[in-house]
N, C-alpha and C positions, 0 to 999 in steps of 0.2 A: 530288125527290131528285137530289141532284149528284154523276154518277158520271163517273170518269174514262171516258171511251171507246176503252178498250184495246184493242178487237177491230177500232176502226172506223181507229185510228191504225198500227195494227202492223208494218206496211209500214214505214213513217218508222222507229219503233223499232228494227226489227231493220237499219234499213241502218244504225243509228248504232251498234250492238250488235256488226257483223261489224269497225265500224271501231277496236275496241277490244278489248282482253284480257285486261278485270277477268273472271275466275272467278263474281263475285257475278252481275255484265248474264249472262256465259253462263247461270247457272244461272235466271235471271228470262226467259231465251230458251229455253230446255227447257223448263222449266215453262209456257211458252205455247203452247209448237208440241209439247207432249206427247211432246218426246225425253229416254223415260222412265230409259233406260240413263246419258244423260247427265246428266240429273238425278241418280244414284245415283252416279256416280262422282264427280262434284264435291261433293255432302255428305259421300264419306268421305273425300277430300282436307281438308275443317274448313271449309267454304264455312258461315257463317249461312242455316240457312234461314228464319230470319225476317229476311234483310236487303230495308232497304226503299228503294227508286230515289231516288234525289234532288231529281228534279224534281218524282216527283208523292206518292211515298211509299207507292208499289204494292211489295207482297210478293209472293213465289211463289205463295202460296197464293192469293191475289184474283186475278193474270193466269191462274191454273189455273183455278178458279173461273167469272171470266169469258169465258175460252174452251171450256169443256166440259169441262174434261181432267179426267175423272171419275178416272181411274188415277192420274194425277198428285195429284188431291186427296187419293184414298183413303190413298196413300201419304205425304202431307205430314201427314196426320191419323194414323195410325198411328205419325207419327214427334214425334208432339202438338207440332208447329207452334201457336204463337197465332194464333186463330180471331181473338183482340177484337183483333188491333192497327188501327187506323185510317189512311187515309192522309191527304192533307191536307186534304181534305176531308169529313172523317170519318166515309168510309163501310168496313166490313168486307169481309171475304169474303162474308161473308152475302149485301149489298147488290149485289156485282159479278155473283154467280151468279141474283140475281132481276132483276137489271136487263136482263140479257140471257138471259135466260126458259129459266134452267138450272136449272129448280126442283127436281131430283132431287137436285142438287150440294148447292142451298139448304139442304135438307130432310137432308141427310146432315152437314152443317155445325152444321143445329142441334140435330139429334142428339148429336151430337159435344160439343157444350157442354153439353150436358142431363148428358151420362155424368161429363164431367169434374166436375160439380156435384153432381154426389149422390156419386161418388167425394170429391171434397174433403168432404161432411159426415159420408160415414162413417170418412175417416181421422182428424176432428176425433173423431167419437163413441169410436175407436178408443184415440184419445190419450188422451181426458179417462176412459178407464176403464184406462186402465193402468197399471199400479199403480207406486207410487215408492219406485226405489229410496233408503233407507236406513240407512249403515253402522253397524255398532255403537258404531263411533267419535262418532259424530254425537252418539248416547247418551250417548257416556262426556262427549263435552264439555257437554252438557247439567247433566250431572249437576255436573261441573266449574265451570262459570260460575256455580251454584245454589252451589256450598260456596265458591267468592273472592269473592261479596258477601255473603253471610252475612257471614264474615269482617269484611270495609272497611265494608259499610254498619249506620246504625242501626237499630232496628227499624222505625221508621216507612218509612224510606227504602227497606230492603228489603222490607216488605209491600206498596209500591207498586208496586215495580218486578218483585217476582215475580207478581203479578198481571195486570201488560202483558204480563212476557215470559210467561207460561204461554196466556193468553188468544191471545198471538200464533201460539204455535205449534199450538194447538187450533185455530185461523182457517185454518189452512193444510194443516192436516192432519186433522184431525176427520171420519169415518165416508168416508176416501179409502184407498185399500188401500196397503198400505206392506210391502216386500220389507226384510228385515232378516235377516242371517248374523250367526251369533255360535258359538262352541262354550260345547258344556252345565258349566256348572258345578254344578249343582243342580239338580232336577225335585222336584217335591212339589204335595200337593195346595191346591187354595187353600181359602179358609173360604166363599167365594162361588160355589161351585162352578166355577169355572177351576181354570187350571194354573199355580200358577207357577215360572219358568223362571226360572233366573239363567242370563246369557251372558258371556261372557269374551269379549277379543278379540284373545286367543292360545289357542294351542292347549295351554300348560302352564299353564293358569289361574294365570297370575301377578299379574291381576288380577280380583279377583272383582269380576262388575259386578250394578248392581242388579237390581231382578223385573222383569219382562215377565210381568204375564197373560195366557194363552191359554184364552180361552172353547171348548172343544172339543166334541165329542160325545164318548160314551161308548167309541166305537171307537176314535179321533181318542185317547182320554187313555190309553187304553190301550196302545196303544202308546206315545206319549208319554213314559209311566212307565217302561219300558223302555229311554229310550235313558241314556246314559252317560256318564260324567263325561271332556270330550276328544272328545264327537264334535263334528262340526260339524253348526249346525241352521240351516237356511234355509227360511224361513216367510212366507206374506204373510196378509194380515189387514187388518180394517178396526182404524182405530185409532177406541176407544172414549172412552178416557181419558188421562191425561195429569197428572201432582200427583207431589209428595217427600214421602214420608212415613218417619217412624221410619230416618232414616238411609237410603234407596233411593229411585231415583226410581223410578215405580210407571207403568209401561207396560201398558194396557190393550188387547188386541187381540180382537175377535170375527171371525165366518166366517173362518174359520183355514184354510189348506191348507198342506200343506209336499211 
C-alpha cells in the first residue's frame, strides 16, 4: 500500500503552509497539528472541509487521521466529512490512520461508514413506503384525457390505447399508498362492501367528480357516512383498482387511513 507519508514530511509542509494564506492549507495545517479552535473557526468562515491539496490530494480528514488527531477526526465525522474521497493515490482516511498504526482512528472511520450505510438504506426503505402524493386534479384529468379520446379516437383505436394507458398507471401506482384530498360530494355505501365517495375539487361542488372506493372497516365507514357534503377529505390508501365505468372513473383504495 502507497501511502503519502504526511507525518514523516510535515516539517517541509508546514514551512510551505506558514509561506502562504489560502484559508483551505491553514485549515489542512489545524487539522494536522490538532489546532481544534482553528479548525472551527475556518469551517464557519465556508473553508471546504473536504478540500483536497494539490500536490498530493490529502484532505483534512486523512492528515487528521494520519497524525492521531482523534478530536479532529471525531469532529470532521460529526460534520460527515467524506470518509471515501481518495487521494492520488487512492488511499482513504482509512488507509492513512492504518498506515500509521492509528487503529482506533481506523476503526471509528469505519464505523462511521457502516452508520452512514444503513442510514442511506433505511432512508431508501423510508422513501419507497411513503406514500404519493396525489391531487384530485390528477383524477380529474384522468378522467379527462379518457372522455377527448373517446371523442377523436375509433373504437379500435381507443380500446388500444385505453389499455396501455390504464395498464400504465396501474404499473406505477398499483398496491403503493396514495395521499389524495378532495371535498365530499356524496358518501354512500358500495354493493362490494366499500365506500363510495365522490370528491370535488372545490369546495362548492361545482364539479362533481367521479367514485373513489374506500374499502374501510366498520368503524372506519362509520364515521365516514357521517361526514358531509363541503368537507374536505384527506386519505391515504393502497390503490387497488383503477377502470371507467358507467360514466365515472372508478378509483379503488384499501387500508384506508384519514
Amino acid at each position: 500500500m502507497k501511502v503519502y507519508r504526511i507525518i514523516l514530511i510535515s516539517v517541509s509542509i508546514l514551512a510551505i503552509l506558514s509561506g502562504c494564506g489560502s484559508k483551505e492549507e491553514r485549515l489542512i495545517k489545524a487539522c494536522q497539528q490538532g489546532q481544534y479552535d482553528t479548525m472551527i473557526t475556518l469551517l464557519k468562515e465556508g473553508v471546504n472541509k473536504d478540500f483536497q491539496t494539490e500536490k498530493d490530494g490529502a484532505t483534512c480528514l486523512m492528515v487528521a487521521a494520519g497524525n492521531g488527531q482523534t478530536k479532529i477526526v471525531e469532529k470532521m465525522l460529526a460534520l460527515r466529512a467524506d470518509s471515501m474521497i481518495t487521494d492520488k493515490k487512492g488511499n482513504t482516511a482509512v488507509e492513512y490512520a492504518t498506515y500509521y498504526k492509528h487503529h482506533e482512528i481506523a476503526t471509528m472511520i469505519t464505523e462511521y461508514r457502516e452508520k452512514l450505510r444503513l442510514e442511506k438504506i433505511a432512508e431508501e426503505e423510508r422513501r419507497k413506503n411513503m406514500p404519493i402524493n396525489i391531487s384530485i386534479q390528477t383524477w380529474v384529468q384522468y378522467r379527462k384525457t379518457y372522455r377527448d379520446n373517446k371523442k377523436t379516437m375509433t373504437e379500435l383505436q381507443f380500446d388500444e390505447w385505453w389499455k396501455t394507458y390504464r395498464e400504465d398507471i396501474l404499473s406505477q401506482y398499483k398496491g403503493k399508498k396514495i395521499t389524495t384530498s378532495g371535498y365530499i360530494y356524496e358518501v354512500d355505501e358500495g354493493l362490494l362492501g366499500g365506500l363510495n365517495v365522490k370528491l370535488d375539487i372545490d369546495k362548492d361542488n361545482s364539479f362533481s367528480f367521479s367514485e373513489i372506493t374506500l374499502f374501510l372497516d366498520k368503524s372506519q365507514k362509520d364515521e365516514a357516512l357521517k361526514l358531509k357534503k363541503g368537507e374536505l377529505l384527506t386519505f391515504t390508501g393502497k390503490l387497488k383498482h383503477f377502470d371507467y365505468m358507467l360514466g365515472s372513473m372508478h378509483i379503488h383504495f384499501e387500508d384506508v387511513t384519514w
